[in-house]
BAVOGU-250796 format. One line per 2 residues: number of its first residue (from 1); for each residue y, x, z of C-alpha. Coordinates in steps of 0.5 Angstrom, whole numbers, always signed. Layout:
BEGIN
NUM = Y:X:Z  ...;
This chain:
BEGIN
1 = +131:+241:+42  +134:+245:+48;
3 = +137:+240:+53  +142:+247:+55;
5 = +144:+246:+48  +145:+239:+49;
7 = +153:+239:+45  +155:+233:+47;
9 = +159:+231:+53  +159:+224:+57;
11 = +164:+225:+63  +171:+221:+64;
13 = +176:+223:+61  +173:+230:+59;
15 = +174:+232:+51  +168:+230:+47;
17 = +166:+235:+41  +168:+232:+36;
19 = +174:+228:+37  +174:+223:+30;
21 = +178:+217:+29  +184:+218:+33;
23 = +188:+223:+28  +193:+218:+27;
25 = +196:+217:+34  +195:+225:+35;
27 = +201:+226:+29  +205:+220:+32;
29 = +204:+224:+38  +207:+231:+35;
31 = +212:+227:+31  +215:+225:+37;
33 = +214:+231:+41  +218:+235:+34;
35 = +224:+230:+34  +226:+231:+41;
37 = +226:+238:+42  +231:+238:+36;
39 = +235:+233:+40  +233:+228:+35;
41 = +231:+219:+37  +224:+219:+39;
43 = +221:+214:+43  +215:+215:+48;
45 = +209:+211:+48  +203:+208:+52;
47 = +196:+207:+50  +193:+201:+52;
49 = +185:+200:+52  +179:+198:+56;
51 = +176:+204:+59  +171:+208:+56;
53 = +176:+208:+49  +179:+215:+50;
55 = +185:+215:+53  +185:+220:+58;
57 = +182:+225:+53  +187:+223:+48;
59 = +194:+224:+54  +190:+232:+55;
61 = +190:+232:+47  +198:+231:+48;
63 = +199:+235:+53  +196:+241:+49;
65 = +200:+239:+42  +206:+239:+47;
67 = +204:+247:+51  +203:+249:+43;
69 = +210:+247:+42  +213:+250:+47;
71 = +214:+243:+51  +213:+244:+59;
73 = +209:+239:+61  +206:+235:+67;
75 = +200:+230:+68  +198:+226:+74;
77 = +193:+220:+74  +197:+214:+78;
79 = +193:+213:+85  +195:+207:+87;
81 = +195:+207:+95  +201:+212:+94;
83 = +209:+210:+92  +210:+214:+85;
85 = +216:+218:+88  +210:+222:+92;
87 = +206:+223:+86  +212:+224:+81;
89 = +215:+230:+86  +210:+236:+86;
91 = +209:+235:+77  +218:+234:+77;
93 = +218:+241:+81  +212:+245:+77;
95 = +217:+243:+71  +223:+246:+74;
97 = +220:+252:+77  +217:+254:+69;
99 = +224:+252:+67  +227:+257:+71;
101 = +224:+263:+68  +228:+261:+61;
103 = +234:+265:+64  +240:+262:+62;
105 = +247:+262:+64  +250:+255:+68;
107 = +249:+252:+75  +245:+247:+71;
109 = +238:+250:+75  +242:+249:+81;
111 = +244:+242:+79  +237:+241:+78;
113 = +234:+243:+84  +239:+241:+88;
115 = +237:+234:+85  +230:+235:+87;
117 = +231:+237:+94  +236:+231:+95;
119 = +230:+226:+91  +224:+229:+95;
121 = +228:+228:+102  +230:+222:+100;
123 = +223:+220:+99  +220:+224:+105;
125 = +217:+228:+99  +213:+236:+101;
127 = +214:+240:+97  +215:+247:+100;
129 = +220:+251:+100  +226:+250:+94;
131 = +230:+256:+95  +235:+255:+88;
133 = +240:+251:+90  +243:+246:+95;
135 = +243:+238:+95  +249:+237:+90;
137 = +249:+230:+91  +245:+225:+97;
139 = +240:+222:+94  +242:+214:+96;
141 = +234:+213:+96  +234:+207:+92;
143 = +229:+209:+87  +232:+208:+80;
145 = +239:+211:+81  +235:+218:+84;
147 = +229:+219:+79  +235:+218:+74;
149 = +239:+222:+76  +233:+227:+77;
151 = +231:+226:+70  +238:+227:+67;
153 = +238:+234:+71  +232:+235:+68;
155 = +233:+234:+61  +239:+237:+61;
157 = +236:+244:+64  +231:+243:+59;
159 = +236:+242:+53  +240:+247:+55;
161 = +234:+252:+53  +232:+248:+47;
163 = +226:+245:+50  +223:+239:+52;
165 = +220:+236:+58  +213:+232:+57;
167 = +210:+227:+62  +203:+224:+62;
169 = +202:+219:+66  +195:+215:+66;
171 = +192:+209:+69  +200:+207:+69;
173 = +198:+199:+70  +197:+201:+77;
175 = +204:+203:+79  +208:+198:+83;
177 = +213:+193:+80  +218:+196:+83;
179 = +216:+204:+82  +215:+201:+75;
181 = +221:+198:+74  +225:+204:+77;
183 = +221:+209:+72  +223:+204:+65;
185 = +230:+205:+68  +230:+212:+68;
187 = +227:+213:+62  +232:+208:+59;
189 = +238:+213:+61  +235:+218:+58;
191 = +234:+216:+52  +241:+213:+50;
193 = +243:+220:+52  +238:+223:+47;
195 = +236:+227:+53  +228:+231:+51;
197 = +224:+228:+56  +218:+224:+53;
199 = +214:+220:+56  +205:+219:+54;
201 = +202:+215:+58  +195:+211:+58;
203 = +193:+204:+61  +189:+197:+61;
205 = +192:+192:+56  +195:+188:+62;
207 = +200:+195:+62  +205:+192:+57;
209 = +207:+185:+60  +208:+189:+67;
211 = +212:+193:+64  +216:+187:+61;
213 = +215:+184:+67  +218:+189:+71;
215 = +224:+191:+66  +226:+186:+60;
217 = +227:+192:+54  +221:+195:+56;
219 = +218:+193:+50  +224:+196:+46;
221 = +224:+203:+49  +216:+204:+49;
223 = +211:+203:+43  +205:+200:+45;
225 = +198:+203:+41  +192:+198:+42;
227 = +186:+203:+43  +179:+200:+41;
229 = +173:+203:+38  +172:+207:+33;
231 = +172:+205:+25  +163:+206:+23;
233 = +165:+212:+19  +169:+216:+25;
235 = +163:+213:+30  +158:+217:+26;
237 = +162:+222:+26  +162:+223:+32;
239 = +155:+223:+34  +152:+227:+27;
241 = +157:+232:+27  +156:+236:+34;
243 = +148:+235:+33  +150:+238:+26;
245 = +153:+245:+29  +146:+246:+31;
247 = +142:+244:+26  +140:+238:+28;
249 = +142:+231:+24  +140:+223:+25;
251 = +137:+219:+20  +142:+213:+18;
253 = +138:+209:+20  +138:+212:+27;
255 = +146:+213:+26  +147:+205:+25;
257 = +143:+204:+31  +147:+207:+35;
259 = +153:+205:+32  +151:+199:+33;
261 = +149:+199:+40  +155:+203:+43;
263 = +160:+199:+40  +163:+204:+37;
265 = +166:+206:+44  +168:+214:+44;
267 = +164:+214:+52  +158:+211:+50;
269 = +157:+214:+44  +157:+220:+48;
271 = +152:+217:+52  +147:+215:+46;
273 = +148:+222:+43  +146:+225:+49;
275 = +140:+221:+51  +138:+223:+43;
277 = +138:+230:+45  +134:+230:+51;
279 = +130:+226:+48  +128:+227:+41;
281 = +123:+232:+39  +125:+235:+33;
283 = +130:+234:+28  +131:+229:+25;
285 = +132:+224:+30  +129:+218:+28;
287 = +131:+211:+29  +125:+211:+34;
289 = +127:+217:+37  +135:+212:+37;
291 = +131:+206:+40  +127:+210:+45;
293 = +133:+213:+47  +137:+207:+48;
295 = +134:+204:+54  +134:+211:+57;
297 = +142:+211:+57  +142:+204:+59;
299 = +138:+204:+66  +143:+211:+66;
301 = +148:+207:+66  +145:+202:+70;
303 = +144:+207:+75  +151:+210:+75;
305 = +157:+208:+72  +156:+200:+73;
307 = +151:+200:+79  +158:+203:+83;
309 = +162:+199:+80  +159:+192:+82;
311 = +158:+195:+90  +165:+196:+90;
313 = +165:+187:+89  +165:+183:+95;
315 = +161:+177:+94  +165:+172:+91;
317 = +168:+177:+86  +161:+179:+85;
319 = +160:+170:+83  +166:+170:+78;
321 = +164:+177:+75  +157:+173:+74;
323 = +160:+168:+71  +165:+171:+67;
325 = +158:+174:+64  +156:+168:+61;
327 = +161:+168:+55  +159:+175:+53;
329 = +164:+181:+53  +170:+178:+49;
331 = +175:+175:+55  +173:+168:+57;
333 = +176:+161:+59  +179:+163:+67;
335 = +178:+154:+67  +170:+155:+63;
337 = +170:+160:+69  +171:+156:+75;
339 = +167:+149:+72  +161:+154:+73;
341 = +163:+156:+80  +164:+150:+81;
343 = +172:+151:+83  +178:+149:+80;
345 = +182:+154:+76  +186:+153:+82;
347 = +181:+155:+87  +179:+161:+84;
349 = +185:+164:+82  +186:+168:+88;
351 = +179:+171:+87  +181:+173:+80;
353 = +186:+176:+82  +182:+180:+86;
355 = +179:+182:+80  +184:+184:+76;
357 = +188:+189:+81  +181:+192:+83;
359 = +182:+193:+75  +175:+191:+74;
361 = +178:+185:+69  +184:+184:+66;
363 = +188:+178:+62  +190:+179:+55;
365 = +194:+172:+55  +194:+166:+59;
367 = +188:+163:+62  +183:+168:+59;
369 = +181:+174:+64  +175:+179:+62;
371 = +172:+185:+63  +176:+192:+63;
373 = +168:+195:+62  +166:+194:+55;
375 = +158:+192:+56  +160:+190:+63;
377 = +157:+183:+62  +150:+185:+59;
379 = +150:+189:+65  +151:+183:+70;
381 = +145:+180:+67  +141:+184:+68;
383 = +143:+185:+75  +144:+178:+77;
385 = +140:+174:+73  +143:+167:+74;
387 = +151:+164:+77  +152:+164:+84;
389 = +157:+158:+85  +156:+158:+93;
391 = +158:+165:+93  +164:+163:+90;
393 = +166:+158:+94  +166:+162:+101;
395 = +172:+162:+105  +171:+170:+107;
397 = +173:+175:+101;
């Protein structure tokens, strides 16, 4: 088989040839986008899941849904080094400027401009020229009271020309508190005044108790899907189908292996599929081929997306993530963690910390921590082939 017509594709974030399993979130998605558009309640939503589970394909999934449907939209990948007024200012003008070319009679364009004009000088925000209209109001540079009043002068421009505004926004768990805090805010207002402005965004499971944490109702305005693997049947789909638009087809034994192997995770499968191209001769790929296959795609992932994450570790976070390993790829004890560290829970704390704001683990409730890479544990195994408590237990992080 030809590797060019290798048809399968395992980039972050980049669409896979057959997206199975997730039709029942791109409804929801289109619902939602319907609804507000008819000036209808509709409640925006975040994905919250380990990474390599899709999140990122399926925010692009929506945001063409959105385009299809006449929507204006804006995506950005939340930078965590950068105050979210910096980030939020170039989507919010590109929105602007696109409903601006909607000619309708009012000052409302104006208004809106003016509101980003005062909101980017606020912010210390460049943005180039604003050539539609004046500051009507000074921003007070509190970021709750400015964002929501651009977004109401957003949302009212949009309505007036019968469309909506629908922002997509990833790795939100990296938004600070405050920013956060002043985002839920802003969406708040806007829905009780039933303003078309959605809000699709992705993050890791620890995203729904910030956003409690920064805003009480939060878990009231935002529905919360939990993204994980694929159910088998959607997994062996997408693996077969793309192989079978060329002809080429898996034995169910090869299926069922990988199926198995991958953990039924939309990246990783991806991953397999791709090693069995390059590597099997003819069709069909046999569970031979899957097998051989395998350990190609896990010295790759070895080699790549795990080697690099473990570099970015310090020593001691390299010692907690080793002994976070011990208890396989479901989140572990932070106590049972620390007694092979040889720390107390208190002692190691600060290092798990560490580890959650790198976004390398994550806490799905108290006194648990685990890994936000599935296979990460097997991986440290490997690499580590035993504890180091001593590591651990330096002063120097």
């Amino acid at each position: 088989m030809k590797a060019a017509h290798n048809p399968y594709n395992p980039g972050a974030g980049t669409p896979p040839p057959e997206l199975a399993g997730r039709d029942p979130l791109i409804a929801q998605a289109r619902l939602a986008i319907e609804r507000v558009k008819l000036g209808r309640p509709s409640k925006s939503f975040v994905m919250l899941g380990l990474r390599g589970v899709g999140k990122t394909v399926l925010l692009n999934e929506f945001e063409q849904v959105a385009e299809q449907l006449g929507c204006q939209t804006a995506m950005l990948e939340t930078d965590p080094e950068k105050p979210l007024a910096q980030q939020l200012a170039p989507q919010l003008h590109r929105i602007l400027l696109r409903l601006d070319r909607i000619k309708k009679a009012g000052a409302d364009m104006q208004a809106a401009f003016g509101a980003l004009r005062s909101f980017a000088s606020a912010f210390k925000v460049q943005l180039g020229e604003l050539e539609f209209g004046l500051a009507m109001t000074p921003a007070t540079g509190d970021l709750i009271v400015d964002l929501t009043d651009l977004f109401i002068a957003m949302g009212e421009a949009a309505k007036k020309r019968d469309t909506a505004v629908v922002l997509l926004i990833d790795e939100i768990q990296y938004i600070q508190k405050p920013d956060l805090g002043a985002l839920i805010m802003a969406l708040h207002k806007i829905s009780q005044r039933q303003l078309p402005v959605l809000l699709f965004g992705g993050g890791l499971p620890q995203l729904a108790k910030l956003a409690g944490d920064a805003k009480s109702y939060a878990e009231r305005l935002f529905d919360y899907p939990a993204i994980g693997p694929l159910d088998p049947e959607s997994a062996r789909r997408a693996v077969a189908t793309p192989a079978e638009r060329d002809n080429v087809v898996y034995t169910d034994e090869a299926l069922d292996y990988i199926v198995e192997q991958t953990g039924r995770y939309p990246f990783f499968l991806q991953v397999w599929g791709s090693h069995c191209w390059e590597h099997a001769a003819k069709s069909p790929i046999t569970l031979k081929d899957a097998k051989e296959a395998s350990a190609r795609a896990i010295v790759a992932l070895d080699e790549g997306i795990f080697k690099v994450r473990l570099a970015r570790l310090t020593d001691r976070q390299k010692a907690y993530a080793r002994a976070m390993a011990e208890f396989g790829g479901e989140p572990a004890n932070s106590s049972e963690v620390a007694k092979i560290l040889g720390l107390t829970v208190a002692q190691s704390a600060p290092i798990r910390d560490e580890l959650i704001r790198k976004g390398m683990a994550y806490s799905p409730e108290r006194g648990l921590i685990g890994f936000t890479v599935p296979k990460f544990d097997e991986y440290m195994r490997r690499a580590m082939p035993s504890p180091t408590p001593k590591a651990a237990r330096a002063k120097k992080a």
